[in-house]
mmCIF entry with sequence, helices, sheets and N, C-alpha, C, O atoms, coordinates in Angstrom:
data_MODEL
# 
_entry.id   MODEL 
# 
_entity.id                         1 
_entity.type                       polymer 
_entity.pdbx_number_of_molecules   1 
# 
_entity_poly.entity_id                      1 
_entity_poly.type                           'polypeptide(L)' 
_entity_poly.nstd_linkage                   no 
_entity_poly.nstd_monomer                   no 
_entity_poly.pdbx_seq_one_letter_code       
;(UNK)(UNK)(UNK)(UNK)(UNK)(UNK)(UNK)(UNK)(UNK)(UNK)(UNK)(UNK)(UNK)(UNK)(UNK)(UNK)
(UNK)(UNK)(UNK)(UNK)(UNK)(UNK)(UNK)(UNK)(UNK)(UNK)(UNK)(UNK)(UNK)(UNK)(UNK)(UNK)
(UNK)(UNK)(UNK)(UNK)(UNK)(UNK)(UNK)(UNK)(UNK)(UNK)(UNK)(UNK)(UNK)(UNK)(UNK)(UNK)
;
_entity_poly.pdbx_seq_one_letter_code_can   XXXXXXXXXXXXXXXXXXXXXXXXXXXXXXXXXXXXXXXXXXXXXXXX 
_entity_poly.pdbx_strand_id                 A 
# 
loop_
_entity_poly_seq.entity_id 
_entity_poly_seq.num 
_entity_poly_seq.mon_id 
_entity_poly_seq.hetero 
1 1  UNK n 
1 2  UNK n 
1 3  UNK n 
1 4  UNK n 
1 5  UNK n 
1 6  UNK n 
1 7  UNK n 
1 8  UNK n 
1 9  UNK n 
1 10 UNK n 
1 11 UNK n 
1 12 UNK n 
1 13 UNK n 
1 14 UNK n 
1 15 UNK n 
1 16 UNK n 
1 17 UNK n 
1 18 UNK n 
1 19 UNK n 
1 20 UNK n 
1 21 UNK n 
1 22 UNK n 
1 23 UNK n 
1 24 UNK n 
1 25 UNK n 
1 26 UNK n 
1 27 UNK n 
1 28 UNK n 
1 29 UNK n 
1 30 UNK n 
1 31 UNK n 
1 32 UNK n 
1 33 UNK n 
1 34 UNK n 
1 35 UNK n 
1 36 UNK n 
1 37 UNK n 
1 38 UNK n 
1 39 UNK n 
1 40 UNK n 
1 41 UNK n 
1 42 UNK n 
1 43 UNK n 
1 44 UNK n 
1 45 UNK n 
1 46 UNK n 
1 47 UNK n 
1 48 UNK n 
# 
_struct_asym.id          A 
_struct_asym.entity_id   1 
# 
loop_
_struct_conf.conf_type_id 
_struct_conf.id 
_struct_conf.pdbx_PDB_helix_id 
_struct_conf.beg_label_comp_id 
_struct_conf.beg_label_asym_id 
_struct_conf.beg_label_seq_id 
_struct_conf.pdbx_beg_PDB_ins_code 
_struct_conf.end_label_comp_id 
_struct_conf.end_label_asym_id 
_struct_conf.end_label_seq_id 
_struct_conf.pdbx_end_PDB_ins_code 
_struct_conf.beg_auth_comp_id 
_struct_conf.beg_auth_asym_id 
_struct_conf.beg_auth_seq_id 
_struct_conf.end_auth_comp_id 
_struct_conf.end_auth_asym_id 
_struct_conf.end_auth_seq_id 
_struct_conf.pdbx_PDB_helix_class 
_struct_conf.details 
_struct_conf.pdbx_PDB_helix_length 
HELX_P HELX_P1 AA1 UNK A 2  ? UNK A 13 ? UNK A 2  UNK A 13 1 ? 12 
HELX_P HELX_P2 AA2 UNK A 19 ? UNK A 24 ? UNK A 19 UNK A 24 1 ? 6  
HELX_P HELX_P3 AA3 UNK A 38 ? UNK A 40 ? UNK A 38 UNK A 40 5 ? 3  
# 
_struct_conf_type.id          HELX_P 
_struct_conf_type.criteria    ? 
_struct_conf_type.reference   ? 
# 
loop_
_atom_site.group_PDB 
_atom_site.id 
_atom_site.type_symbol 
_atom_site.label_atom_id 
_atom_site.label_alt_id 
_atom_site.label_comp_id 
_atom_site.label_asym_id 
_atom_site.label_entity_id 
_atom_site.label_seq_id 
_atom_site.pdbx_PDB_ins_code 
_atom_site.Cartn_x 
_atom_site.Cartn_y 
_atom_site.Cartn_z 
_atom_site.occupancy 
_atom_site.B_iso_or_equiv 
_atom_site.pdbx_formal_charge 
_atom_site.auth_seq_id 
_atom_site.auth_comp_id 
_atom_site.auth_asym_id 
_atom_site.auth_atom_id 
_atom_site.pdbx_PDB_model_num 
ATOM 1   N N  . UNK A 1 1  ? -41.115 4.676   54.971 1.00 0.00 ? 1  UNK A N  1 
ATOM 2   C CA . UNK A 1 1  ? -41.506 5.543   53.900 1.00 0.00 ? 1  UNK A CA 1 
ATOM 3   C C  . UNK A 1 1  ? -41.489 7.007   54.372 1.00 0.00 ? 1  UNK A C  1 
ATOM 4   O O  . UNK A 1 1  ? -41.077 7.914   53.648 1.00 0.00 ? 1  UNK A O  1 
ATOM 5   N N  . UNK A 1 2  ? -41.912 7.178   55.505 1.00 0.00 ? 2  UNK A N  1 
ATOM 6   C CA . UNK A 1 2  ? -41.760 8.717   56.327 1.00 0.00 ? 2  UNK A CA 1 
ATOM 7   C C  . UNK A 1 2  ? -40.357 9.339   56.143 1.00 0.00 ? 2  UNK A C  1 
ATOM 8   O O  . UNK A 1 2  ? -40.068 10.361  55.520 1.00 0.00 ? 2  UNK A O  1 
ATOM 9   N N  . UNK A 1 3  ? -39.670 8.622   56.722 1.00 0.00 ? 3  UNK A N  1 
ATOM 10  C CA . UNK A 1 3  ? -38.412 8.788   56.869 1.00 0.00 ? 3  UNK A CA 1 
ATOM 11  C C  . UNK A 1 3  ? -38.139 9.021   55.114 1.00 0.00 ? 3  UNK A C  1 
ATOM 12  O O  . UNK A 1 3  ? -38.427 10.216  55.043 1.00 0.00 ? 3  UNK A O  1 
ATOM 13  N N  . UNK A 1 4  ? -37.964 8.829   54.445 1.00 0.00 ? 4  UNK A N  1 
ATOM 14  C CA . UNK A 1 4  ? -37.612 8.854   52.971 1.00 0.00 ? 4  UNK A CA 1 
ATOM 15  C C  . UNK A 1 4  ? -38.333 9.824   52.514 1.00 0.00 ? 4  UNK A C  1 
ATOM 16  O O  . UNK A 1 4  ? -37.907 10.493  51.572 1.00 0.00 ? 4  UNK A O  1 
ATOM 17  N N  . UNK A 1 5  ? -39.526 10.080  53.072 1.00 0.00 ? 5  UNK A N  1 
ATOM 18  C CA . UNK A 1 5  ? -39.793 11.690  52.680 1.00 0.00 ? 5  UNK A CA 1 
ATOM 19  C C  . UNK A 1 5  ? -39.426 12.631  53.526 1.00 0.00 ? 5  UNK A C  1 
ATOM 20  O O  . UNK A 1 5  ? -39.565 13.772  53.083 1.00 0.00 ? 5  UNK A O  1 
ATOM 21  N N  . UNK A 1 6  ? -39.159 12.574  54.204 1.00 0.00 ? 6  UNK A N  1 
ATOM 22  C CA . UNK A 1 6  ? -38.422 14.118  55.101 1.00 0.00 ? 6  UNK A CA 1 
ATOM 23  C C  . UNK A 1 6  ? -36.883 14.056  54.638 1.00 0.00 ? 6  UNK A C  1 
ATOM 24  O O  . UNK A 1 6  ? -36.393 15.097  54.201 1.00 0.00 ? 6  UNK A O  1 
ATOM 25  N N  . UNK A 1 7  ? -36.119 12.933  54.704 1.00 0.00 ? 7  UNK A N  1 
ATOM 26  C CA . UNK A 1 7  ? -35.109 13.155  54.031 1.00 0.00 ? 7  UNK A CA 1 
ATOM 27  C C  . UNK A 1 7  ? -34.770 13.641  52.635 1.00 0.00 ? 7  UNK A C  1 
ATOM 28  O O  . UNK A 1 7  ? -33.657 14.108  52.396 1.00 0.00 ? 7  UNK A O  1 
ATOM 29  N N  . UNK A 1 8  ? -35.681 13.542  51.744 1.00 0.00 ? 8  UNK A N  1 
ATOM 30  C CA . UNK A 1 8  ? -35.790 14.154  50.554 1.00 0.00 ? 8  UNK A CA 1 
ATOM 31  C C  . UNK A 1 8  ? -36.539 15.566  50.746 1.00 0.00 ? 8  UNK A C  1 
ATOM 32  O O  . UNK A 1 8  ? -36.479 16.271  49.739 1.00 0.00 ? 8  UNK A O  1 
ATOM 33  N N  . UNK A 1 9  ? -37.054 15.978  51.557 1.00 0.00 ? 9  UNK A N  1 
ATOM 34  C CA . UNK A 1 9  ? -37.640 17.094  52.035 1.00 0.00 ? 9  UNK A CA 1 
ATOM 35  C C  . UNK A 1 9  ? -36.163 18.557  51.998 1.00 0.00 ? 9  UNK A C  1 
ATOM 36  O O  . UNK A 1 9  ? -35.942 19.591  51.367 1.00 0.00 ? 9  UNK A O  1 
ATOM 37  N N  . UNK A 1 10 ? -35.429 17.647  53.235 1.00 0.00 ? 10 UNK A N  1 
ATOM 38  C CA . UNK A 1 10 ? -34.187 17.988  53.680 1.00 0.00 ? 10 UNK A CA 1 
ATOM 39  C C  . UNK A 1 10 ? -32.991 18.557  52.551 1.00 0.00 ? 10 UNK A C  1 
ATOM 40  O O  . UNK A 1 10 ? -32.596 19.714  52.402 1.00 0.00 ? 10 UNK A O  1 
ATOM 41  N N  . UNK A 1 11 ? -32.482 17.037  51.661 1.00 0.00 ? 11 UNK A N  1 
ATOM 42  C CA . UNK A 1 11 ? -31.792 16.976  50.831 1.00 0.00 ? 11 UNK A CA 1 
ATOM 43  C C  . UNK A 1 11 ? -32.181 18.325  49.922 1.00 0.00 ? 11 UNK A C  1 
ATOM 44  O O  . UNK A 1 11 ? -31.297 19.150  49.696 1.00 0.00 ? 11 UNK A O  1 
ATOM 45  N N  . UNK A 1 12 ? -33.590 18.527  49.390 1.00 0.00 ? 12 UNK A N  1 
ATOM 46  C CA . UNK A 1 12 ? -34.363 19.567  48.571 1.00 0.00 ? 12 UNK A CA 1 
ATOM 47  C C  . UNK A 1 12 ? -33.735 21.124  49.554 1.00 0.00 ? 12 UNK A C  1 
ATOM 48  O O  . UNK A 1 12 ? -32.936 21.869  48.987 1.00 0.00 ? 12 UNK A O  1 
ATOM 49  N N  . UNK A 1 13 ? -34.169 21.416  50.885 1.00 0.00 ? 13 UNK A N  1 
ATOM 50  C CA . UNK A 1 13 ? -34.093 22.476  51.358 1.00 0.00 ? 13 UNK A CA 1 
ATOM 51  C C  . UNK A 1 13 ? -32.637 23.004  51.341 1.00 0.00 ? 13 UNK A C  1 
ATOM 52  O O  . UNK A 1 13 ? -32.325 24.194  51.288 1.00 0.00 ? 13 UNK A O  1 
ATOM 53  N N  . UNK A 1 14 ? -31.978 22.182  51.383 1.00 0.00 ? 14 UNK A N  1 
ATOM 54  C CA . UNK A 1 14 ? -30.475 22.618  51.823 1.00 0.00 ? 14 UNK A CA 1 
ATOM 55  C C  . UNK A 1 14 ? -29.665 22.812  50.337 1.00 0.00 ? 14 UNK A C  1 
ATOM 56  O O  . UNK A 1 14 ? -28.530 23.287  50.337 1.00 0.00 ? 14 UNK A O  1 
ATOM 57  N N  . UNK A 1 15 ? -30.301 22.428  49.132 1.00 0.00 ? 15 UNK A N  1 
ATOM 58  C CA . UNK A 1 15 ? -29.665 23.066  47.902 1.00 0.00 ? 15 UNK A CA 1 
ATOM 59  C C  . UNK A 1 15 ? -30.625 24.556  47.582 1.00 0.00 ? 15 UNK A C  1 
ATOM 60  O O  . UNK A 1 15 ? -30.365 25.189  46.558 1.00 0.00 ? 15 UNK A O  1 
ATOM 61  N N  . UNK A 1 16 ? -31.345 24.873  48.198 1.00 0.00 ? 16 UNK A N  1 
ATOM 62  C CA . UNK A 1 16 ? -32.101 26.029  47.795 1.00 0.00 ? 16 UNK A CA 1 
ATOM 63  C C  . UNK A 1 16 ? -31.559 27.260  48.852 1.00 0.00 ? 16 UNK A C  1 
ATOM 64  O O  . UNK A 1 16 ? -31.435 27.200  50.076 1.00 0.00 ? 16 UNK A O  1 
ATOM 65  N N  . UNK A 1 17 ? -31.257 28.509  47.832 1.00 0.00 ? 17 UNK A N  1 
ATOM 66  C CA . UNK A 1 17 ? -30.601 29.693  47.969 1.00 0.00 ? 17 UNK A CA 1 
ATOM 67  C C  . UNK A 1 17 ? -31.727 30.404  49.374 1.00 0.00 ? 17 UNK A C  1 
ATOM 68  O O  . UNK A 1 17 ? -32.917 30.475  49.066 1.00 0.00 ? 17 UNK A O  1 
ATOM 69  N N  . UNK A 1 18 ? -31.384 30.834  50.649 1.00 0.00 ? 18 UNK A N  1 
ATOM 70  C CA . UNK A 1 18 ? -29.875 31.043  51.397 1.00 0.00 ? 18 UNK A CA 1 
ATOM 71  C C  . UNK A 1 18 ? -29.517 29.661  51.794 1.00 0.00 ? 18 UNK A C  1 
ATOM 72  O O  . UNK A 1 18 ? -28.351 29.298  51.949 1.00 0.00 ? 18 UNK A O  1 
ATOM 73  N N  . UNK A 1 19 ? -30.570 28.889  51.958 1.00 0.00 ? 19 UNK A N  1 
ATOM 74  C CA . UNK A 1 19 ? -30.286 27.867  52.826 1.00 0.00 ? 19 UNK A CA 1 
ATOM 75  C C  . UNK A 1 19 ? -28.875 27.011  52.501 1.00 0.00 ? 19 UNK A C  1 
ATOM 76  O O  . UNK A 1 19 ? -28.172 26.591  53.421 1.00 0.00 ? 19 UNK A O  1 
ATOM 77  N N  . UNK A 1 20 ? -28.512 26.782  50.946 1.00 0.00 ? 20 UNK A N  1 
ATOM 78  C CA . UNK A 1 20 ? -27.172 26.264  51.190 1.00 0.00 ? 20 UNK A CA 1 
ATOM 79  C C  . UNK A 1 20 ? -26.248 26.866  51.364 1.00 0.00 ? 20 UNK A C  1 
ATOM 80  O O  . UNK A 1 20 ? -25.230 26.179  51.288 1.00 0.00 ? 20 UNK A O  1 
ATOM 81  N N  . UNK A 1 21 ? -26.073 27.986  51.596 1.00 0.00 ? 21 UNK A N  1 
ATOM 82  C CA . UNK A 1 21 ? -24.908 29.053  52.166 1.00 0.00 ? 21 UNK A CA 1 
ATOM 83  C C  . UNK A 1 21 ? -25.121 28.844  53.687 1.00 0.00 ? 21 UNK A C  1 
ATOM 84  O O  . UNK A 1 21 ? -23.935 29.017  53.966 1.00 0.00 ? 21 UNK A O  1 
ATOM 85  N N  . UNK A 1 22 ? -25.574 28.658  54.634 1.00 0.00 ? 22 UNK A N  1 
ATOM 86  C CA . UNK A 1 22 ? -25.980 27.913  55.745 1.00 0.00 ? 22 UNK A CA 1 
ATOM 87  C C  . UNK A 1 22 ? -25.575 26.626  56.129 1.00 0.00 ? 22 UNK A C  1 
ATOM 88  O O  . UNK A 1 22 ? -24.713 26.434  56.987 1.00 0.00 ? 22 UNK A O  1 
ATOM 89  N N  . UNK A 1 23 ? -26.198 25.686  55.490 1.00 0.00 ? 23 UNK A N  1 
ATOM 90  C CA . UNK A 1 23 ? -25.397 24.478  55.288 1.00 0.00 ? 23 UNK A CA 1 
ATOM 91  C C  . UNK A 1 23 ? -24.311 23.922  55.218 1.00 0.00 ? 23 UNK A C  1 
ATOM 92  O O  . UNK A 1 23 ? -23.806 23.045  55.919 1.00 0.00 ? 23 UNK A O  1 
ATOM 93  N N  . UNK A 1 24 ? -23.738 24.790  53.804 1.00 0.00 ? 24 UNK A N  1 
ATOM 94  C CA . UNK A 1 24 ? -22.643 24.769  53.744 1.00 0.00 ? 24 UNK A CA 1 
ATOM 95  C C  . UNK A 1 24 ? -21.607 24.657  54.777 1.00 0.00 ? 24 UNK A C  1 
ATOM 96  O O  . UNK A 1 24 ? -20.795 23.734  54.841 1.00 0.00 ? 24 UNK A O  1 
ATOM 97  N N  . UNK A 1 25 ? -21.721 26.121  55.962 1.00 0.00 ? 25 UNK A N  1 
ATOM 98  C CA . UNK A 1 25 ? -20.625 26.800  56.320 1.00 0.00 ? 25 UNK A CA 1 
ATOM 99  C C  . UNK A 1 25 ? -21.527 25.885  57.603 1.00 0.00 ? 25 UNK A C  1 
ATOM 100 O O  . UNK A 1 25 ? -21.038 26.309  58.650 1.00 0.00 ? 25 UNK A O  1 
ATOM 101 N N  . UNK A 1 26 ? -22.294 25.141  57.854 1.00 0.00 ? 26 UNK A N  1 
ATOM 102 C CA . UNK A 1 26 ? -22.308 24.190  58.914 1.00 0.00 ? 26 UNK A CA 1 
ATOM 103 C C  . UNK A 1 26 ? -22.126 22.983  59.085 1.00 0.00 ? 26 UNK A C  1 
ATOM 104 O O  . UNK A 1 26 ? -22.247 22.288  60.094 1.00 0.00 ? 26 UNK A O  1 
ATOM 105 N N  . UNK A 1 27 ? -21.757 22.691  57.815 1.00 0.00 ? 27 UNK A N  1 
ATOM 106 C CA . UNK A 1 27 ? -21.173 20.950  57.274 1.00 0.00 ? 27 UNK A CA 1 
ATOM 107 C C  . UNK A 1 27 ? -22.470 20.386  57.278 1.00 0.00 ? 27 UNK A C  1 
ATOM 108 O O  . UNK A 1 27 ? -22.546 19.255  57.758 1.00 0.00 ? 27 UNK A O  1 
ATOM 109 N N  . UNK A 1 28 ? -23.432 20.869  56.889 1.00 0.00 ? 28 UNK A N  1 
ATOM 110 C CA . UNK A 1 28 ? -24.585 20.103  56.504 1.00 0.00 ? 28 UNK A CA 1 
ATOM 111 C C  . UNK A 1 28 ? -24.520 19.117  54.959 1.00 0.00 ? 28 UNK A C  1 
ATOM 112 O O  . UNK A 1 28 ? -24.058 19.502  53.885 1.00 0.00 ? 28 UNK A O  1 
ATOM 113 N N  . UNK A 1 29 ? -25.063 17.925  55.228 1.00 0.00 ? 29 UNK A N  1 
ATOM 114 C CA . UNK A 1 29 ? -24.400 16.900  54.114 1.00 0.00 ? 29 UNK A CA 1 
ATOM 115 C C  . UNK A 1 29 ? -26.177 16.193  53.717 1.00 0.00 ? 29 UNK A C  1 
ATOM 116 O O  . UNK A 1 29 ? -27.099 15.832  54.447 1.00 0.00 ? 29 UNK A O  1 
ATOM 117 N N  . UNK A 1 30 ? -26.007 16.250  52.266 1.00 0.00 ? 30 UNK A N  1 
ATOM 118 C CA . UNK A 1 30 ? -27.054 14.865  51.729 1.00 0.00 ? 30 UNK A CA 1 
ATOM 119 C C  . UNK A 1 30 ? -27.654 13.850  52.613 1.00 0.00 ? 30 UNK A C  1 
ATOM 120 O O  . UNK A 1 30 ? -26.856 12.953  52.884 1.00 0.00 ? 30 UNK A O  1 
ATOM 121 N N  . UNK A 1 31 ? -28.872 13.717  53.169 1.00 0.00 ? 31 UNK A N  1 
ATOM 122 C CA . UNK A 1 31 ? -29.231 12.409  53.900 1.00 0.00 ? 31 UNK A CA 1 
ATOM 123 C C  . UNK A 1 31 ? -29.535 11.447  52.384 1.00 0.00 ? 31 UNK A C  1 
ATOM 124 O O  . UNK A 1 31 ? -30.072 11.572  51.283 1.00 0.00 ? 31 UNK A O  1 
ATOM 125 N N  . UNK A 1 32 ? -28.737 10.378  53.258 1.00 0.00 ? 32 UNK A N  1 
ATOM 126 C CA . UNK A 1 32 ? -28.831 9.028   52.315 1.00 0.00 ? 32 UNK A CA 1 
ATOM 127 C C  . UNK A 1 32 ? -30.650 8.631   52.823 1.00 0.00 ? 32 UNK A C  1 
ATOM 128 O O  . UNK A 1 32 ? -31.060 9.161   53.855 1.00 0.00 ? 32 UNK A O  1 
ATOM 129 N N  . UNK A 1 33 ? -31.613 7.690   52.009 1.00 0.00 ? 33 UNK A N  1 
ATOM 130 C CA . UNK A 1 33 ? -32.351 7.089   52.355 1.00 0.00 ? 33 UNK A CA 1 
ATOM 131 C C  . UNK A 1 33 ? -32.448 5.744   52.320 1.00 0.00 ? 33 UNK A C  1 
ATOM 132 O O  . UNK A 1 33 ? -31.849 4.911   51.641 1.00 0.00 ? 33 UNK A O  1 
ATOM 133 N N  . UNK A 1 34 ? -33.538 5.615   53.395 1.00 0.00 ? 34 UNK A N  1 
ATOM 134 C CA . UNK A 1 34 ? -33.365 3.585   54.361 1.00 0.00 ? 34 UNK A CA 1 
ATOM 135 C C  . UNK A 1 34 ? -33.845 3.251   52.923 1.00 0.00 ? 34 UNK A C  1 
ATOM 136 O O  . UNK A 1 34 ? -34.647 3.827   52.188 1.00 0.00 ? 34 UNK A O  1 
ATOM 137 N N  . UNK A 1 35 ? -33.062 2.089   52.755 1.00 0.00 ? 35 UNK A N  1 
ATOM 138 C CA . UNK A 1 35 ? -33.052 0.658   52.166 1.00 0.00 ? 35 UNK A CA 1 
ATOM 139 C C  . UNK A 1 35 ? -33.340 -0.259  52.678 1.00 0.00 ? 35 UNK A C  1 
ATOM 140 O O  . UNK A 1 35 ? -32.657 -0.478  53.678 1.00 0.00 ? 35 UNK A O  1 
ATOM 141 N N  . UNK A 1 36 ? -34.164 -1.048  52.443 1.00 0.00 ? 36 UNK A N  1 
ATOM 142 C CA . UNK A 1 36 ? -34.346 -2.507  53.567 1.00 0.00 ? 36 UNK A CA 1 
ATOM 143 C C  . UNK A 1 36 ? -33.750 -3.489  52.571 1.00 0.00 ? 36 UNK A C  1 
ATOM 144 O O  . UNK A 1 36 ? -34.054 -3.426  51.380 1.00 0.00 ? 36 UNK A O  1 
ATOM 145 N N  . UNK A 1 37 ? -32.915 -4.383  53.039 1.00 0.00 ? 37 UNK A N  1 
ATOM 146 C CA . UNK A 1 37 ? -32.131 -5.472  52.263 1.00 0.00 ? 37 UNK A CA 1 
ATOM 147 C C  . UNK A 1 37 ? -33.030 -6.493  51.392 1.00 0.00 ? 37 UNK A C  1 
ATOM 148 O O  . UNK A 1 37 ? -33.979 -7.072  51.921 1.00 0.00 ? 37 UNK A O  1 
ATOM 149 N N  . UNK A 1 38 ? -32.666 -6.706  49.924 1.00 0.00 ? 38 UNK A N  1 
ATOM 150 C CA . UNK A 1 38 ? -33.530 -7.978  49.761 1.00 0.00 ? 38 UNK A CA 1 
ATOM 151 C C  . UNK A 1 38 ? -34.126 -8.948  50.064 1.00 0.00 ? 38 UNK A C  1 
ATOM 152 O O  . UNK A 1 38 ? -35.258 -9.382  49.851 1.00 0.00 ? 38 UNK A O  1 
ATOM 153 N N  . UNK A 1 39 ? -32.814 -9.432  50.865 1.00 0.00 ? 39 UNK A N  1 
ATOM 154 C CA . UNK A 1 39 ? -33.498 -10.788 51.881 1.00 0.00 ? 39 UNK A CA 1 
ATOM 155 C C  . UNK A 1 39 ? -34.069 -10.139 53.101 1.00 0.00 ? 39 UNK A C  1 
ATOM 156 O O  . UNK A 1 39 ? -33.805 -10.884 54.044 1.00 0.00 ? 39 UNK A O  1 
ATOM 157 N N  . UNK A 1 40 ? -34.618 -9.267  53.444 1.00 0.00 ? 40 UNK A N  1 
ATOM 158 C CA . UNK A 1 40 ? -35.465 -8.480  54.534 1.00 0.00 ? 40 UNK A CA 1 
ATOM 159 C C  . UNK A 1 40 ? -36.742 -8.366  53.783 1.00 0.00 ? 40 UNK A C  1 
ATOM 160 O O  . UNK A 1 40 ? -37.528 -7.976  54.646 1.00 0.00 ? 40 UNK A O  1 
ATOM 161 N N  . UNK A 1 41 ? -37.294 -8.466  52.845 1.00 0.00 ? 41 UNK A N  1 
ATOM 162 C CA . UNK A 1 41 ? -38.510 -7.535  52.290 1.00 0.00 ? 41 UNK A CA 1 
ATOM 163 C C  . UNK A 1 41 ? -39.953 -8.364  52.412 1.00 0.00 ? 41 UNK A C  1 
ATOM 164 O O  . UNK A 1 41 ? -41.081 -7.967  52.704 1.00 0.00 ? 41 UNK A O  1 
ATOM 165 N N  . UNK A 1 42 ? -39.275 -10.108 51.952 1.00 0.00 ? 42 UNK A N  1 
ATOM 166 C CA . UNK A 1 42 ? -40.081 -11.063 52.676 1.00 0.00 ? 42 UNK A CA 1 
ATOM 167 C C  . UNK A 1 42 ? -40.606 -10.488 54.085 1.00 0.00 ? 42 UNK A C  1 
ATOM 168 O O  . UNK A 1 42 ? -39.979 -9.688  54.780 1.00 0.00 ? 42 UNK A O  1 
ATOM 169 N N  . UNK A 1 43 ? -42.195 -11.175 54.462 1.00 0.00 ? 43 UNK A N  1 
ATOM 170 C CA . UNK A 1 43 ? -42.472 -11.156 55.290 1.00 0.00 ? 43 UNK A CA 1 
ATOM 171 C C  . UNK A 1 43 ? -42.574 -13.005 55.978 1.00 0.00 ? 43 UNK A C  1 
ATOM 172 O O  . UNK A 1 43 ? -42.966 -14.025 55.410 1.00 0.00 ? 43 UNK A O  1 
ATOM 173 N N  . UNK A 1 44 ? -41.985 -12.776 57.514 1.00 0.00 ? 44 UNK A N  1 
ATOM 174 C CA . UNK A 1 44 ? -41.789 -14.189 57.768 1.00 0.00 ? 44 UNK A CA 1 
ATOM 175 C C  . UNK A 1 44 ? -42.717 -15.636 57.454 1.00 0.00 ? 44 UNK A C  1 
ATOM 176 O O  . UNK A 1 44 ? -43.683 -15.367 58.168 1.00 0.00 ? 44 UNK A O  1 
ATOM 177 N N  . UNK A 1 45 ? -42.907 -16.415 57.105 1.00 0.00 ? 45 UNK A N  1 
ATOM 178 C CA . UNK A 1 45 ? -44.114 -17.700 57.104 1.00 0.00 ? 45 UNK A CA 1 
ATOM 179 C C  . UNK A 1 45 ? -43.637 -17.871 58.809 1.00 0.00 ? 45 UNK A C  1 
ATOM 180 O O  . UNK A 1 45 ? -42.644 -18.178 59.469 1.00 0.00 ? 45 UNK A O  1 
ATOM 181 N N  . UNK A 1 46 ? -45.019 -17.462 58.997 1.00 0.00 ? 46 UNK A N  1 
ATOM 182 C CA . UNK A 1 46 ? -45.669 -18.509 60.588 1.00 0.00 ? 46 UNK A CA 1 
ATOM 183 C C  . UNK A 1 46 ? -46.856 -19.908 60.178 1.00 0.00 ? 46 UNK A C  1 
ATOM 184 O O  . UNK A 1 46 ? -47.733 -20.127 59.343 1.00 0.00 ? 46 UNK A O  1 
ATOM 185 N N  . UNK A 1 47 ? -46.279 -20.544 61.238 1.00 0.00 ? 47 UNK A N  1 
ATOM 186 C CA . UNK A 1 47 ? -46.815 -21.784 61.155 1.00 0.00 ? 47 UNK A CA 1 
ATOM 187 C C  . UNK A 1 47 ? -47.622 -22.093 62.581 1.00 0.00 ? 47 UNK A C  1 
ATOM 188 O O  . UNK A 1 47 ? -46.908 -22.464 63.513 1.00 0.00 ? 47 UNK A O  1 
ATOM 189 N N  . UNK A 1 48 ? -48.964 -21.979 62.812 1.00 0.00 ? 48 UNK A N  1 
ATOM 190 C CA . UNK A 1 48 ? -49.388 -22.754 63.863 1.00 0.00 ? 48 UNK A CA 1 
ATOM 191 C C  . UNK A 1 48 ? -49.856 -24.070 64.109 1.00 0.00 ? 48 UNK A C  1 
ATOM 192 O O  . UNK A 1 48 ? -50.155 -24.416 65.251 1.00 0.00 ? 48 UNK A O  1 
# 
């Protein structure tokens, strides 16, 4: 969840005036955010 807010933090800073003239001309790109797979979201059954 951290991670998914600093990346949207990011994504936000780098469209806002100077900063994407910066970006830009440094190949700064959109961070994608983590997905955890469907079949990941389960948590395992333990059995003792």
């Amino acid at each position: 969840m951290r991670f998914n807010e600093v990346a949207k933090t990011y994504n936000i800073a780098i469209r806002h005036f100077p900063t994407h003239i910066i970006a830009g001309m440094f190949g700064f790109e959109k961070a994608t955010f983590f997905e955890v797979p469907k079949d990941r979201q389960e948590a395992p059954k333990v059995k003792f």
